[in-house]
N, C-alpha and C positions, 0 to 999 in steps of 0.2 A: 234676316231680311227675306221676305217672299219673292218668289218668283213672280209671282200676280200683281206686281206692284209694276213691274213693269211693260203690261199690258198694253194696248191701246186696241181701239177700233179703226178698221180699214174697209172701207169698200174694194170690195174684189176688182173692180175696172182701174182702178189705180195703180195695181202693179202694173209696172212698164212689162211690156213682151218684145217692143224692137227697140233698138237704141235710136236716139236721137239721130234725125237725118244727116246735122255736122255735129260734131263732136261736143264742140264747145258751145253749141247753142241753146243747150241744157240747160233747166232753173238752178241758181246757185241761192241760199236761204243764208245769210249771213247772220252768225249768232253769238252775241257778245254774252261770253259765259260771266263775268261777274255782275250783269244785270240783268239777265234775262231778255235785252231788248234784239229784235231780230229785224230783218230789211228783205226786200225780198229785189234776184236780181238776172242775171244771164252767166253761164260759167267764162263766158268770155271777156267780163268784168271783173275778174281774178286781178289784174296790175292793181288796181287801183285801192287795192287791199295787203298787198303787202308792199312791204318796204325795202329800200337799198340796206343791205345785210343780213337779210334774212335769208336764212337754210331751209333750200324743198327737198324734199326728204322722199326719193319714188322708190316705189318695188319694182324692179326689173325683171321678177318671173315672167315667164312665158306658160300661158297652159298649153299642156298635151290636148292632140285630136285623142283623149285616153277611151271612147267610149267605144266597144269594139259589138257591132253587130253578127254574129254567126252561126252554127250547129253544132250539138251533140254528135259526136261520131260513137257506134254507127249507125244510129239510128235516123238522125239527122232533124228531132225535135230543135225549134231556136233556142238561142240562147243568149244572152248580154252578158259583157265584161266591161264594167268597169277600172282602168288601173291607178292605182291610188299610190305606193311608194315603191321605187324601183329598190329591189332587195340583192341585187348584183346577181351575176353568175345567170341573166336572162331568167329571171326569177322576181315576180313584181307580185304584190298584195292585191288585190283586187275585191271589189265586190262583184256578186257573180246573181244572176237569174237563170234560171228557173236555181235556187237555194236545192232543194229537195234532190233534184238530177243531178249536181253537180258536185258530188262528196271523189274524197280523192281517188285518183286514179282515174274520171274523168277523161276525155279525151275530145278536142272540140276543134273547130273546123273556122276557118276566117277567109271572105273572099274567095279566089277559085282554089285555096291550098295552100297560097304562098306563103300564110301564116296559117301553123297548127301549135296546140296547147295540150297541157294535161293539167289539172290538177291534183297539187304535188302532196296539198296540205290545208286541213279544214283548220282555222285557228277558233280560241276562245270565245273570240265576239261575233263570231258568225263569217266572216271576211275570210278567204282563201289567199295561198301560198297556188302559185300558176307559176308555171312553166312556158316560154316559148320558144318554137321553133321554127327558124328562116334562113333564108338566104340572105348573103347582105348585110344593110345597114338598118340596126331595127324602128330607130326613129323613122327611116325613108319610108318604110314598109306601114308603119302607124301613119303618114303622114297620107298615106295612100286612102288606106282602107278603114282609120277611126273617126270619129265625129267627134263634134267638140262637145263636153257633158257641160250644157245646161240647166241651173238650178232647177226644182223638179216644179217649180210655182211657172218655169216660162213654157205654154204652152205651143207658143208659134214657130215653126224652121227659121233657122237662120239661115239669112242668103249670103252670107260674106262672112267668110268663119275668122275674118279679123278684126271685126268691130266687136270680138271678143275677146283681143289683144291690145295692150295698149301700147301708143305710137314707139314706145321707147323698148317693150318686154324684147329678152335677150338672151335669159336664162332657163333652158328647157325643166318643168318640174311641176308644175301646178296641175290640180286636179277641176278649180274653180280659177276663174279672174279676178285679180285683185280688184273690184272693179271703180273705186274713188279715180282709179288713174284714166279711166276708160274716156274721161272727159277731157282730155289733155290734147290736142296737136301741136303739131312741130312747129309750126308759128306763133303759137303762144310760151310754151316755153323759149323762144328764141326771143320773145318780145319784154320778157321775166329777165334772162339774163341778162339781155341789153337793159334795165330799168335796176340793173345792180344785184339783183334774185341769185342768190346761189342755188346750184341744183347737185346734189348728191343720189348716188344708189345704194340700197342693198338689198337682198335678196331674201326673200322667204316664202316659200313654196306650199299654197293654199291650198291644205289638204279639204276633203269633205263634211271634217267635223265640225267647219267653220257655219253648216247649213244643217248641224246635229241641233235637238230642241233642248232646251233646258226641261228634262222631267221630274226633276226633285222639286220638292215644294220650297225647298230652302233656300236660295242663292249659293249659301257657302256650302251645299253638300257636293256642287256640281262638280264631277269629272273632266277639268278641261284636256282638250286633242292636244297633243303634240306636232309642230311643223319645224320643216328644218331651217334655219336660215344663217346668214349671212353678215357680218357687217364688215366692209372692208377698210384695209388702213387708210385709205386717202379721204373714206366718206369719214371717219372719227375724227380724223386733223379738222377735216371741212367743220362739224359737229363744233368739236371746243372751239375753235379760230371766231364761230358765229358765236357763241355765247360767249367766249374773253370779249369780245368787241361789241356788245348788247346788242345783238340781235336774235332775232327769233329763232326758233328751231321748228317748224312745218313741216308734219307728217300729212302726206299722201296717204286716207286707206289706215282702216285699223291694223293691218299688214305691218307695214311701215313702223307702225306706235308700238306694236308690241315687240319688235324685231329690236328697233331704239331705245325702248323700257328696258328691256331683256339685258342690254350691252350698256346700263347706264348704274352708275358710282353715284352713291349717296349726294356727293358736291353735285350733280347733274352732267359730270362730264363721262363720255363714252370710249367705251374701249374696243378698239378690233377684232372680230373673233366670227365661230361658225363653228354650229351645234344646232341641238333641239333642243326648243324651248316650248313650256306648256304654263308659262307667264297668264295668269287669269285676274283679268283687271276690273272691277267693279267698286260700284262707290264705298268709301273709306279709304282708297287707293293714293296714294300720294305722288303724282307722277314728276321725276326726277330732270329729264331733258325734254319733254314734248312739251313745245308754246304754245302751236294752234295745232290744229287739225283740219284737214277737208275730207271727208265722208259723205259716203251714199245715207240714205233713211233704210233706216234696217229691220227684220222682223220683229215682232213684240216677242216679248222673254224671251229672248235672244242675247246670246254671250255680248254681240254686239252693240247691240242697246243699252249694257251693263255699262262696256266699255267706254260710251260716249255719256253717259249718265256720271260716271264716276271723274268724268272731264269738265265737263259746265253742269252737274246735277240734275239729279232727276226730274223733280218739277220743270224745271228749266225747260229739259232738253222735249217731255212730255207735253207740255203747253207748246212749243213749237211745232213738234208734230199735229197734233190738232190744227194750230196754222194751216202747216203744209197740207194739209187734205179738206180742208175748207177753201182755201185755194188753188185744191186741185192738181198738185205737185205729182210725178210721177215717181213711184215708187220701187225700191231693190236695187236689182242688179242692171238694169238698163233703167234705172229713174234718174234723177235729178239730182243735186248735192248741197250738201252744207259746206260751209267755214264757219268754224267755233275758234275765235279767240279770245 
């Protein structure tokens, strides 16, 4: 299978840059994967698509402000840090700028000093082992002095570093926002479980290889990233209870689907647990417990596009993108969304 097959053309004004002024006021593109037919609608029109017994299925990460603005000591050239997985002992992976400056033993500066680093360890893939040093609590200290890492396609500041969070995120860890959930307020989900919607969490923390490009020409040669996630015992009860009882199971967010894949038994039913998983879903893919899906539009030959491709089919899912951008849909991680059932 090529990578080129799952191409599309986009006009560059179509990626979204800020999110949606309310939340739920976003286009929703609803897509009935066994015919191909689609509707076009407001994420706010979510009730009227699913039904009493069906399982929502959200990711409750939370992303870190992980993007650390500061200087090389001692010289005091800039520098970016990235933090990508927390490796214990005040000891996080990171991707690092200026590359070249910044080999171990490194020593780097944050804010007026509160936070200082060194570079502990240059790893394989280019990515450093860092070191840091604080006073304190070191979430407080990042909550201070980091920025939130925006995909590298948005070019605009954000003004409200929570509409980069979604209403429910809870669990500190991401590098990226899961962002299908991004469309969600508190009122709609309240208006879902009054209307009989179950809502379940688990956790999986969106590292950066989520917005890595597919470079193999092949589909199956690709490298897929590893994230850590989550499924907890009362969301697996939730899980089975919905599908003994015929309903649906709706994932939130390719997050979600691969976290539920990952924890799901041949019969489709899922089991509690927490681990990494490097679950790489494309068509031929058989998927076990996910009914529908809600998802952003994603980049072309993209793991993601694989992902939803191998849900309602390529054709399918590629004739509706075309749609969506003939109609002008906004697109990524502050765009618009699908439901594929």
């Amino acid at each position: 299978m090529k990578t080129s097959d799952f191409d599309y053309i986009l006009p560059p004004e179509l990626i979204a840059q800020t999110p949606a002024e309310k939340r739920d006021d976003s286009r929703l593109m609803c897509l009935d994967r066994a015919t191909g037919a689609y509707s076009h609608h407001r994420f706010h029109d979510l009730p009227s698509f699913l039904r009493p017994g069906d399982c929502l299925i959200l990711n409750d990460s939370r992303v870190l402000p992980a993007r650390l603005l500061g200087q090389r000591l001692p010289g005091g050239g800039a520098c970016e840090v990235l933090l990508l997985i927390d490796r214990g002992s005040d000891v996080w992976e990171c991707i690092v700028r200026p590359g070249k400056h910044l080999r171990a033993g490194a020593r780097l500066r944050f804010g007026d000093g509160e936070l200082t680093a060194e570079v502990a360890e240059v790893l394989p893939d280019g990515n450093r082992l860092v070191r840091f040093f604080y006073e304190g609590i070191f979430l407080e200290v990042l909550e201070r002095l980091g920025k939130m890492p925006l995909p590298p396609y948005i070019k605009a500041e954000l003004q409200d570093r929570e509409r980069y969070q979604t209403v429910y995120a809870r669990v500190n860890g991401s590098a990226a926002a899961p962002t299908a959930g991004l469309h969600f307020t508190r009122e709609l989900l309240e208006t879902l479980r009054a209307n009989g919607v179950k809502t379940g969490f688990v956790t999986l923390h969106v590292g950066l290889g989520t917005f890595r490009p597919v470079k193999e020409a092949e589909v199956e040669a690709h490298e897929m990233h590893s994230e850590y996630c989550v499924l907890p015992e009362e969301t697996a009860v939730l899980i089975n209870a919905a599908r003994a009882a015929g309903g649906r199971v709706v994932c939130v967010g390719t997050t979600s689907c691969r976290t539920v894949e990952s924890r799901a038994e041949e019969d489709g039913t899922v089991k509690a647990g927490a681990g990494w998983t490097d679950i790489y879903i494309y068509p031929g893919y058989r998927f076990r417990a996910m009914d529908a899906l809600i998802t952003n539009f994603h980049l072309p030959q993209s793991t993601l596009l694989m992902l939803v491709s191998a849900f309602a089919g390529r054709e399918r899912v590629l004739a509706a993108y075309e749609a969506a951008v003939r109609e002008r849909y906004r697109f990524f991680s502050f765009g618009d969304a699908m439901l594929i059932s």
